[in-house]
Backbone bond lengths (Angstrom), bond angles and torsions (degrees), N, CA, C in turn:
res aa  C-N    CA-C-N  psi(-1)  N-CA   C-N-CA  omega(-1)  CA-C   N-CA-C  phi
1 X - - - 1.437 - - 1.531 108.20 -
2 X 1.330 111.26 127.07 1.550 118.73 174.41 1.903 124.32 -91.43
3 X 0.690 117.67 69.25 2.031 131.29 154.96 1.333 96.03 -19.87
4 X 1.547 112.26 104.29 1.517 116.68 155.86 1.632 135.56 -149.07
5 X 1.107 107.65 155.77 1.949 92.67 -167.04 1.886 88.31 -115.07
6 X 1.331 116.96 133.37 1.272 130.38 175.72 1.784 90.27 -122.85
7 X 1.952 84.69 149.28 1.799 84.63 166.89 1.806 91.03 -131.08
8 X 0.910 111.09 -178.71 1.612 142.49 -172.46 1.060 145.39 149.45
9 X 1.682 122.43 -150.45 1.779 97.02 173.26 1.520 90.60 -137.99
10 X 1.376 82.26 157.23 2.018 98.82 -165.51 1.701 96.20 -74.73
11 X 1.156 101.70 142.71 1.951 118.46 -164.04 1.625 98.23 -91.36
12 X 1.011 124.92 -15.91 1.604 140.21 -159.07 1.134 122.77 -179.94
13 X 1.602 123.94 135.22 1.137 130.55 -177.50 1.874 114.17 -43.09
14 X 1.252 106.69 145.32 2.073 98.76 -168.21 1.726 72.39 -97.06
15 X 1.700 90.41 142.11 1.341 132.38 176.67 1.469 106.14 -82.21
16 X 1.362 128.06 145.09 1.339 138.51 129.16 1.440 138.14 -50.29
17 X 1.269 125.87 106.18 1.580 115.52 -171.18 1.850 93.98 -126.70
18 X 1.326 86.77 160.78 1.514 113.84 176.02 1.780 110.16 -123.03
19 X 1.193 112.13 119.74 1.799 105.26 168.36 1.652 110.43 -77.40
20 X 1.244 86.94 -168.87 1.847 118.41 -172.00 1.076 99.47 -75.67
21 X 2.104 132.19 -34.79 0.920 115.11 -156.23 1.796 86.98 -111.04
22 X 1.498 152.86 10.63 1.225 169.63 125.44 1.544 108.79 118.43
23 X 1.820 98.38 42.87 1.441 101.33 173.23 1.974 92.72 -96.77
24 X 1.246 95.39 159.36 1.376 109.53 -173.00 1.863 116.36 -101.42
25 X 1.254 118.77 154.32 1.172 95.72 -160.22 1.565 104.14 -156.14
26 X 1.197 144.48 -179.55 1.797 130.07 163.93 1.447 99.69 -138.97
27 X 1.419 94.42 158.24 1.943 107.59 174.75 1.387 99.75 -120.75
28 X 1.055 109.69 179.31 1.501 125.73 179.27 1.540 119.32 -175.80
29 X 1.301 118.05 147.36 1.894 104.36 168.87 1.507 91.74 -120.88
30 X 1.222 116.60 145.35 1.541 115.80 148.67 1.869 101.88 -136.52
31 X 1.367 65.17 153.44 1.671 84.38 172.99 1.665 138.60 -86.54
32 X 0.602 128.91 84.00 1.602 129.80 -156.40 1.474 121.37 -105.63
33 X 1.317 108.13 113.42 1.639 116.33 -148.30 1.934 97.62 -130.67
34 X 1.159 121.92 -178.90 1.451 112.89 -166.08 1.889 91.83 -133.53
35 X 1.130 99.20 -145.32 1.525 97.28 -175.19 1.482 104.08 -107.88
36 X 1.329 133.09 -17.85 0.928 134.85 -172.77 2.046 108.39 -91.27
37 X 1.339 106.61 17.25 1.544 113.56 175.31 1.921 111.00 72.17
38 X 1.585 101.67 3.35 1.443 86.30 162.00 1.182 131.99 -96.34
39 X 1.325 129.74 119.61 1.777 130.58 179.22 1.334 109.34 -126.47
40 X 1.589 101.80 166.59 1.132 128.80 -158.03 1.935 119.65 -153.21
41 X 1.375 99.02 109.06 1.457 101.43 -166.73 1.573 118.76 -65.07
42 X 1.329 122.66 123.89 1.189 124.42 -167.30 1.473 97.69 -86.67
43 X 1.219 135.22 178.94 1.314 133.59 161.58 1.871 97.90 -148.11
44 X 1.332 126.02 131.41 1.212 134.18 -142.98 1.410 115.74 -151.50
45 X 1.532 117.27 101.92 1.498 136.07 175.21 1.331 100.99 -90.21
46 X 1.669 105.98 151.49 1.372 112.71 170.51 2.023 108.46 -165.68
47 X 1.308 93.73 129.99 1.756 83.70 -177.06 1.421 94.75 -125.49
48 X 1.624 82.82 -174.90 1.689 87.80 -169.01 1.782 136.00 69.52
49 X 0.978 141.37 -108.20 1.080 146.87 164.22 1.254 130.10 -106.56
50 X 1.419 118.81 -24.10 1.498 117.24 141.00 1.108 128.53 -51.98
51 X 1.774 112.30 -38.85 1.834 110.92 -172.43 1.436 91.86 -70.18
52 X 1.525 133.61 -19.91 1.658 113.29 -173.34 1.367 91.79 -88.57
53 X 1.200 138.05 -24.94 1.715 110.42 176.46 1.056 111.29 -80.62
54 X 1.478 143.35 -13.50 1.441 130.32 -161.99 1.623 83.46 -106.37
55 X 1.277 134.99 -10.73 1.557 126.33 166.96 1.812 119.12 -75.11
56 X 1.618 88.86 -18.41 1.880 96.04 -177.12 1.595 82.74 -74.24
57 X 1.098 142.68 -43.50 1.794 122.10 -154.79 1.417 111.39 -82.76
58 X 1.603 94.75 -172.64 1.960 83.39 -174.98 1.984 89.25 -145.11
59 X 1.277 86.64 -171.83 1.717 79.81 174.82 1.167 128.67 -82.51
60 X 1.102 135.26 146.23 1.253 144.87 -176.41 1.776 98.75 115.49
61 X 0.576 113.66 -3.10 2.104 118.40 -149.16 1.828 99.21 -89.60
62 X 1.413 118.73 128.47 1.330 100.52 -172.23 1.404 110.70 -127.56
63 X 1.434 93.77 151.69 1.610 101.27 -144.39 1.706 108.07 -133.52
64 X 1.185 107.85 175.25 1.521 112.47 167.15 1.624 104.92 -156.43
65 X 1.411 93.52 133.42 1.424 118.12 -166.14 1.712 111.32 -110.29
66 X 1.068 124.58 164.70 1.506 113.92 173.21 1.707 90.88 -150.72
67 X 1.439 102.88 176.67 1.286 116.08 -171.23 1.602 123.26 141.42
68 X 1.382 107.57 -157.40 1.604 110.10 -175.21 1.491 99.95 -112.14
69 X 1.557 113.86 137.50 1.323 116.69 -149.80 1.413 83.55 -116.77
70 X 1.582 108.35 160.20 1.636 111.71 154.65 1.955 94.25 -134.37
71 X 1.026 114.96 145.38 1.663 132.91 127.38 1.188 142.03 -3.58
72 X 1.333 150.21 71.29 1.261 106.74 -174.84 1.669 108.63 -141.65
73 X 1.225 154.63 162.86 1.000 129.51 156.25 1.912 116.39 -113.57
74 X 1.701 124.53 167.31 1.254 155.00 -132.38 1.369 103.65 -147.15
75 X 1.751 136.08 122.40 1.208 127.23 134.86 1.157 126.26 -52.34
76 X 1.510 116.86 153.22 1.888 107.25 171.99 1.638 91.69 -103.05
77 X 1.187 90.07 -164.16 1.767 100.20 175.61 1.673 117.82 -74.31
78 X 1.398 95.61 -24.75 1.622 101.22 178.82 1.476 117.55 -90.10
79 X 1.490 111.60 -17.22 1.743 106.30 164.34 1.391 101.98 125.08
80 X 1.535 110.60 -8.85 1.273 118.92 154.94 1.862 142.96 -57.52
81 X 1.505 106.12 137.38 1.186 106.56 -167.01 1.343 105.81 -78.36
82 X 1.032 136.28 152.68 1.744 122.67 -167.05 2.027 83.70 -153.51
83 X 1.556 100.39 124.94 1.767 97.98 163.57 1.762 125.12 -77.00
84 X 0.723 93.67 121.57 1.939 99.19 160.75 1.474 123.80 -101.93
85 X 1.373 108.81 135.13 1.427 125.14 159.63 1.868 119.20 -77.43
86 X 1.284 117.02 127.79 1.313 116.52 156.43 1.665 113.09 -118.96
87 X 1.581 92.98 136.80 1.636 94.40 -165.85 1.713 102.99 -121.09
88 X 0.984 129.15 131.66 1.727 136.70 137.08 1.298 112.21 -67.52
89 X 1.268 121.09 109.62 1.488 126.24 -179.71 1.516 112.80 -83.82
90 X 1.056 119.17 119.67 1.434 118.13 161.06 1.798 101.53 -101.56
91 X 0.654 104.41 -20.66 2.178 98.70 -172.02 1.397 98.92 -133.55
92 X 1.237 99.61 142.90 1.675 112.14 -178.25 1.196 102.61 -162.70
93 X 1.500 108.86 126.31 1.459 101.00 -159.34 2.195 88.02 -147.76
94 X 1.130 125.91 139.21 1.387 120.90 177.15 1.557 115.63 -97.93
95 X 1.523 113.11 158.86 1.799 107.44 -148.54 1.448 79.14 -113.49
96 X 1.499 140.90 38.75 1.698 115.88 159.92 1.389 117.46 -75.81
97 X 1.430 105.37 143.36 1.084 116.11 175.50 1.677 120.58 -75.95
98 X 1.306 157.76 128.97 1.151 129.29 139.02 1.182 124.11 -135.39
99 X 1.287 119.13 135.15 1.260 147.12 -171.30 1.128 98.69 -62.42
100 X 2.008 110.98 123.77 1.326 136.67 172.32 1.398 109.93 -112.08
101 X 1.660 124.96 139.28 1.363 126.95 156.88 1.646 120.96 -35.86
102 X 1.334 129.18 128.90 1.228 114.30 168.73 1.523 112.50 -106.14
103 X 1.084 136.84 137.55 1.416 123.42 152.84 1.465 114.13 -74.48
104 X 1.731 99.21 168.44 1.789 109.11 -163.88 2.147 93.01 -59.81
105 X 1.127 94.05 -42.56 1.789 92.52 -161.42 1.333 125.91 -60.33
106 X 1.052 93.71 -23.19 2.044 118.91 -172.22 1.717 102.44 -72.64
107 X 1.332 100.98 150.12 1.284 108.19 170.20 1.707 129.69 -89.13
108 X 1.649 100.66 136.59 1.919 81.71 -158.50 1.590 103.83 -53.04
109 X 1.193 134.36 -22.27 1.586 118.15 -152.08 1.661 89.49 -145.63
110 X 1.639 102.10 103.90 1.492 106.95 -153.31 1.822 85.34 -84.60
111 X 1.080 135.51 177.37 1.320 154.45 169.23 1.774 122.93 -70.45
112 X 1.377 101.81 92.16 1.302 92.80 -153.21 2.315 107.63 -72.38
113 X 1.284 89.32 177.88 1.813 102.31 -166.04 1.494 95.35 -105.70
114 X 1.110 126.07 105.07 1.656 134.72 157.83 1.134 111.62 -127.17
115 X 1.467 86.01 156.46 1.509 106.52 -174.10 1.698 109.06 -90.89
116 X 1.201 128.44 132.80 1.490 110.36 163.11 1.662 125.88 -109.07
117 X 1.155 99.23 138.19 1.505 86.77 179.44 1.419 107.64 -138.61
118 X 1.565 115.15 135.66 1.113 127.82 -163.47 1.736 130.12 -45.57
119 X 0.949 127.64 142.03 1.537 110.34 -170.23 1.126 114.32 -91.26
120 X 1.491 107.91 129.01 1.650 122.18 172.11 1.691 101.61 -15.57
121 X 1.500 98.29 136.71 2.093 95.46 178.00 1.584 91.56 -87.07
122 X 1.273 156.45 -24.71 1.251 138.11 178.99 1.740 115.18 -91.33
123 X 0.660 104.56 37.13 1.582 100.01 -160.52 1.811 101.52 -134.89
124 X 1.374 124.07 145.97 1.302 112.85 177.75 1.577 115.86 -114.50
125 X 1.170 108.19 146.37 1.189 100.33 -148.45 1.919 90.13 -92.67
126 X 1.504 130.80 143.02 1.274 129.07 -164.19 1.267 97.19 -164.41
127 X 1.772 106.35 149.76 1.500 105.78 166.75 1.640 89.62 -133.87
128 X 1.133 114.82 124.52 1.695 142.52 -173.58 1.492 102.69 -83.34
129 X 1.216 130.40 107.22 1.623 118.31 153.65 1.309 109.07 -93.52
130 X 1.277 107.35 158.30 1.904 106.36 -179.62 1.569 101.24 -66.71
131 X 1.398 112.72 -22.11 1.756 85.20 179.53 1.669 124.17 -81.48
132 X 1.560 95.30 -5.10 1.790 101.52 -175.66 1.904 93.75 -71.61
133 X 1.324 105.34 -20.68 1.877 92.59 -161.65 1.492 99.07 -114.31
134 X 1.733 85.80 138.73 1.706 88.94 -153.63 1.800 85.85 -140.29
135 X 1.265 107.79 -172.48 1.749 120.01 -176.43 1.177 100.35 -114.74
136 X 1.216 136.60 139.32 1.152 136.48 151.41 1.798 115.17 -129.85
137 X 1.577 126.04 111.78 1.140 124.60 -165.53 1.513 137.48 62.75
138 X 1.881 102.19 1.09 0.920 102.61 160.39 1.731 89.30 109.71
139 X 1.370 111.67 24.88 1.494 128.67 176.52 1.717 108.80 -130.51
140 X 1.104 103.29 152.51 1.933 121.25 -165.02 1.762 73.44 -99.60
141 X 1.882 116.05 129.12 1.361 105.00 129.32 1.314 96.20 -127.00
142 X 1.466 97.29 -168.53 1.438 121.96 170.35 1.836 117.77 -145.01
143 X 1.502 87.77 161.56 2.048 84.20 177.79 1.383 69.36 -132.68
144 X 1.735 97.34 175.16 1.617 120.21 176.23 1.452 96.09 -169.77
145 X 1.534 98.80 167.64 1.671 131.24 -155.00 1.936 73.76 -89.13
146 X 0.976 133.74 120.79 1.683 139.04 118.80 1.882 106.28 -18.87
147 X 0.863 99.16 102.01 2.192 110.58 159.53 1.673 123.16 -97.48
148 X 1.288 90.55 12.16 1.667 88.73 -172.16 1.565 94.34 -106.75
149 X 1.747 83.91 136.87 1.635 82.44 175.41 1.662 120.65 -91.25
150 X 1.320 130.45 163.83 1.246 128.13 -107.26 1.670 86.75 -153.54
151 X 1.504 117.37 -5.44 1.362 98.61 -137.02 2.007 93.43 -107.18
152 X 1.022 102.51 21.27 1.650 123.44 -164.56 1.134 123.24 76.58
């Protein structure tokens, strides 16, 4: 299982869904591309209290998600292999900016408050850019940054 946080901006408003068994749930796609113009369409579940925050946004809205990733690849219309991300969101968090007053005394970049919580022991911990995931033969891989610390 691949652990990864993607950011971008949601392609379409995230939907409301209901299952078979009448737990409730949200989808979403965003698109997540790097600076160098490569992207890669995420496609993005979330229940519980994530599916109500990723239901407060709308499209255009840009975000970063984390979770358990899968692989996959997509034809285009031209016959091209194109990679996709599928994500289980556990974190969803939105990237607006807004500008706060500072006073002279305060520090520009105050110390932010997170929570940590330990990482799943089966799970690897990875952060995916669309340019690490590429096709090869008509196969989805990926490389990723190592997050585990190392240092004993």
């Amino acid at each position: 299982m691949i652990r990864c946080l993607i950011t971008g901006k949601l392609h379409d408003i995230p939907q409301a869904r209901t299952s078979a068994t009448g737990n409730s749930f949200a989808v979403a796609k965003v698109k997540a591309d790097d600076k160098n113009g490569a992207w890669v369409w995420v496609s993005v579940i979330a229940f519980g209290a994530e599916a109500e925050r990723l239901l407060e946004l709308k499209a255009g809205d840009a975000v970063a998600i984390g979770g358990r990733a899968e692989l996959s690849v997509w034809q285009d219309r031209d016959g091209q292999h194109r990679p996709s991300l599928s994500l289980v969101a556990d974190e969803v968090a939105t990237l607006r900016g807004k500008s706060k007053p500072r006073n002279e005394g305060e520090p520009r970049h105050p110390p932010r408050q997170r929570s940590e919580r330990p990482p799943d022991p089966g799970v690897d911990q990875a952060v995916v850019s669309p340019a690490a995931i590429s096709i090869t033969a008509g196969r989805a891989g990926c490389s990723y940054r190592d997050r585990t610390d190392h240092t004993g």
